[in-house]
C-alpha positions in Angstrom: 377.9 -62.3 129.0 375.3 -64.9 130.3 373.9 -65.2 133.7 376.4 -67.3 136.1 375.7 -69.7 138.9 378.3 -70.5 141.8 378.7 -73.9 139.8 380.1 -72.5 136.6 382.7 -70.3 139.2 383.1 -73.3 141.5 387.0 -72.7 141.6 387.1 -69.1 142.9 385.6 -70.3 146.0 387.2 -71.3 149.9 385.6 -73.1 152.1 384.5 -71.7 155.7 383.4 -72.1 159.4 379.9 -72.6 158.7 377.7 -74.5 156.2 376.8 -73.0 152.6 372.9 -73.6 151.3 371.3 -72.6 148.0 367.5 -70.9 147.5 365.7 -70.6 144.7 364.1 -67.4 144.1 363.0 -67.2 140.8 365.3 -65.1 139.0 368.3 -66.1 141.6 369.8 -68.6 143.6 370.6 -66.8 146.5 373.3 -68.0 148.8 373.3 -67.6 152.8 374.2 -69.5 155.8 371.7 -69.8 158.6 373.2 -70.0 162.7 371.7 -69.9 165.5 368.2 -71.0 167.6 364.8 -70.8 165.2 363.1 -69.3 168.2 365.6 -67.0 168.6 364.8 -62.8 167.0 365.9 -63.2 163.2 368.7 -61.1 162.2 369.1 -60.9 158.7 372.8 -59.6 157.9 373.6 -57.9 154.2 377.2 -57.3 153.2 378.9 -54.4 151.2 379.9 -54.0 147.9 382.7 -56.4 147.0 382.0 -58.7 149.8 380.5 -61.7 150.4 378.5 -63.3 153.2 381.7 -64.2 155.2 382.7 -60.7 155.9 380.2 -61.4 158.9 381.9 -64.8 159.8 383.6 -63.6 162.7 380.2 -61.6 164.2 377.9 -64.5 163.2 380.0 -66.5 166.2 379.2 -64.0 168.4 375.4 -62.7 167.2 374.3 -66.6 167.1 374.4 -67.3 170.6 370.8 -64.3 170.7 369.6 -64.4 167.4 368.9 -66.7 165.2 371.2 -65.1 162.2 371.0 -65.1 158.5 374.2 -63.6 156.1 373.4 -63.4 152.5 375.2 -63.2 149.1 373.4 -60.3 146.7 373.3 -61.1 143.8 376.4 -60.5 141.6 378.7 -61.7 144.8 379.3 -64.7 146.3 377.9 -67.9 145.1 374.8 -66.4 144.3 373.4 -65.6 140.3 375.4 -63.0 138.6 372.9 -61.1 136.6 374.3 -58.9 133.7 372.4 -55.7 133.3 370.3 -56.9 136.2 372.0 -54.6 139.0 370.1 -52.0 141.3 369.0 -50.7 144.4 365.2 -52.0 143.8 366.3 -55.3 142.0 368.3 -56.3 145.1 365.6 -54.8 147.3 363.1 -57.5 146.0 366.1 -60.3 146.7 366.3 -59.7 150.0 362.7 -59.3 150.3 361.5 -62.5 148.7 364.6 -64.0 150.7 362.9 -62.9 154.1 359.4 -64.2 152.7 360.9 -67.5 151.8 363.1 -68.9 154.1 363.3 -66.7 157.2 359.1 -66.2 157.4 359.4 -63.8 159.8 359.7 -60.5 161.1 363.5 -59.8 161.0 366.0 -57.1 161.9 367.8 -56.0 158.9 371.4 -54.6 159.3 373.6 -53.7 156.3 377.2 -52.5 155.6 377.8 -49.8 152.9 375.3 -50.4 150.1 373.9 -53.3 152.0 373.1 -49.9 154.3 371.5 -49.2 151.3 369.5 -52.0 150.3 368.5 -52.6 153.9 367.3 -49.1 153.9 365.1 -49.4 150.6 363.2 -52.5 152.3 362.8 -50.9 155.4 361.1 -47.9 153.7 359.2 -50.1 150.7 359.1 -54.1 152.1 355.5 -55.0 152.9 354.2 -54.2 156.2 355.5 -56.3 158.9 358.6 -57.3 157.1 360.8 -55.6 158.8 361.1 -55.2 162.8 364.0 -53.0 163.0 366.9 -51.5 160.8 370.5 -51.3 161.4 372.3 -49.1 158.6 376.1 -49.4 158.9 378.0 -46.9 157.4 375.3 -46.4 154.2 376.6 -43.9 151.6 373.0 -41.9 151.6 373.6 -39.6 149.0 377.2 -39.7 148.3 376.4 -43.0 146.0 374.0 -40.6 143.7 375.8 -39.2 141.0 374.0 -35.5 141.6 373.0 -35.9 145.2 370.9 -32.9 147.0 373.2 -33.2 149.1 377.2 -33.1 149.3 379.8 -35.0 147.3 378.2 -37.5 144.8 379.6 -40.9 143.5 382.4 -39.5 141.3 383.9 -37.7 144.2 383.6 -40.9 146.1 384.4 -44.0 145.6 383.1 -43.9 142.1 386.4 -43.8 140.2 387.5 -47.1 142.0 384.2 -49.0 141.0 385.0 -47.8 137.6 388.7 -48.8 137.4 387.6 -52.3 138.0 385.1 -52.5 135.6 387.6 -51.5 133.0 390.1 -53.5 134.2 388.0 -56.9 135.2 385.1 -56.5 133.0 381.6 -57.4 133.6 381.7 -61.4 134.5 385.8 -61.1 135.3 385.7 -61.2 131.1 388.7 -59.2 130.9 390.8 -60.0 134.2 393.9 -57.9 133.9 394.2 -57.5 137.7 398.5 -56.6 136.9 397.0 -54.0 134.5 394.6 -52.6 137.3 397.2 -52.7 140.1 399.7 -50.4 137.7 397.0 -48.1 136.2 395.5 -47.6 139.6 397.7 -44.9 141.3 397.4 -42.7 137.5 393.9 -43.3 137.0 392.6 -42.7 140.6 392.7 -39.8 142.3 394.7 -38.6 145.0 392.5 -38.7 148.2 391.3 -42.4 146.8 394.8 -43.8 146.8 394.9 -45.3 150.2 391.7 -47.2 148.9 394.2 -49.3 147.0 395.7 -51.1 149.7 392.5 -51.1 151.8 390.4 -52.6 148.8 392.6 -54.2 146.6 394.6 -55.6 149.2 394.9 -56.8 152.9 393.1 -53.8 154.2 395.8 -52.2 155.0 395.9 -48.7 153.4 399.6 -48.5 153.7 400.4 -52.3 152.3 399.2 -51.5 148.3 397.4 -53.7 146.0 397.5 -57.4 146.4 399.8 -58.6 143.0 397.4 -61.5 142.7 393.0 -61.0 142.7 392.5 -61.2 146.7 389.3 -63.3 147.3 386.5 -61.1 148.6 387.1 -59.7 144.5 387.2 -63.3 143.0 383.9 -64.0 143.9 382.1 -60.1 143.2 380.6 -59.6 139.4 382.4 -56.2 138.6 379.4 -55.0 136.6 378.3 -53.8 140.1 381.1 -51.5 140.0 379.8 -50.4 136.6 376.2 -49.8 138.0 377.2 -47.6 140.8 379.6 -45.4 138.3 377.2 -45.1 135.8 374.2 -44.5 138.6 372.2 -47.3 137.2 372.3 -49.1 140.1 369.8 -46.4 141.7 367.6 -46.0 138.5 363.9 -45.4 139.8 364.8 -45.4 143.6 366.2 -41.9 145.3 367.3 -42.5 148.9 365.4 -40.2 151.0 362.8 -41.9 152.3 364.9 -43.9 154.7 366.0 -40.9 156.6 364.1 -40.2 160.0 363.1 -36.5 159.3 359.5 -36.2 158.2 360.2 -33.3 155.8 363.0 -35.2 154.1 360.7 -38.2 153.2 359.3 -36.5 150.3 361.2 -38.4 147.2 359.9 -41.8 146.2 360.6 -44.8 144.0 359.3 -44.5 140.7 358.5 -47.2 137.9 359.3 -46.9 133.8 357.3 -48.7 131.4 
């Protein structure tokens, strides 16, 4: 599969409260909306896996009115570049760093949700001096997103299995599709303890409601060869996640290079 732009997906998309704008990168485009006063502290907002930049549109109402805030699409979601094979921790570290250089050119608090906990914690701990003023790490799955942590449960007692069932099911790119196929298989091929994450991410977000019978949107517009990183742990190849932690004895592991 070849690299996609939000133009070649332009009918998976809805529109929204506030205004859409494209940036160049290099590699990317990288989509985001921008509210709020340009004098104002810049709050730079980075959404979970699966999401895309709107899953903030109801706090970007409220944050605007004291920040000046900025909600992104990684890569691989939204209307932002899907990448094949291009997917991990450091790759989407370097997004939302040149994103940062680029168009906010600032110091900025960073706050993420999930594995945008994640991301936001690999540029607080290797962004350039300065880059950051302050991190805000919702929920990040330190750890249990390894596939052999140090410590506790790693990714295949988490949410592995459901990353995996829709890249099987979808395919990298959304070249397969079969969401009816996913929905039946799911209850089989997950287990137990991850069956109420059917209904809650498959469907309205209710646990108890079961998997939408027709692709609900925040999984139209997510590439699910991210799924496929995070199964396979590719997604945190070179990068352990360590050094984000406050403990001085725990910020011993590092982020390594390959040639």
């Amino acid at each position: 599969m070849g690299i996609s732009e939000a133009v070649d997906r332009a009918d998976t998309f809805i529109p929204h409260r506030f205004t859409e704008q494209l940036v160049d990168l290099g590699e990317i485009r990288m989509n985001y909306v921008a509210e709020g006063d340009p004098g104002a502290p810049a709050l730079l907002l980075v959404p979970a896996q699966g999401e895309s930049w709107w899953g903030y549109e109801e706090a970007i109402g409220l944050l605007s009115s004291d920040f000046q805030v900025f909600a992104i699409d990684l890569r691989g979601q939204g209307r932002t570049t899907w990448t094949p094979g291009r997917y991990s921790l450091g790759i989407w570290g370097a997004d939302v760093e040149r994103f940062i250089d680029l168009v906010i050119g600032r110091p900025t608090i960073v706050a993420g949700n999930s594995s945008g906990g994640l991301i936001t914690a690999y540029v607080a701990a290797y962004g350039k001096p300065g880059l950051v003023r302050g991190a805000i790490l919702e929920d990040p799955p330190l750890f249990s997103s390894q596939a052999t942590p140090p410590y506790g449960p790693g990714m295949a007692q988490t949410l592995g299995p459901i990353f995996a069932l829709w890249a099987k099911w979808l395919g990298p790119q959304w070249s397969i599709g079969d969401w009816t196929g996913m929905v039946k298989a799911a209850p089989a091929e997950l287990p137990a303890f991850l069956h109420p994450g059917i209904g809650f991410m498959m469907g309205d977000g209710n646990p108890e409601a079961g998997a939408s019978p027709t692709p609900v949107q925040h999984l139209k517009e997510y590439d699910p060869e991210w799924g496929l990183a995070w199964a396979t742990d590719t997604a945190n190849a070179g990068v352990d996640h360590p050094p984000c932690l406050p403990r001085p004895e725990l910020r011993s592991c590092s982020r390594t290079t390959s040639t």
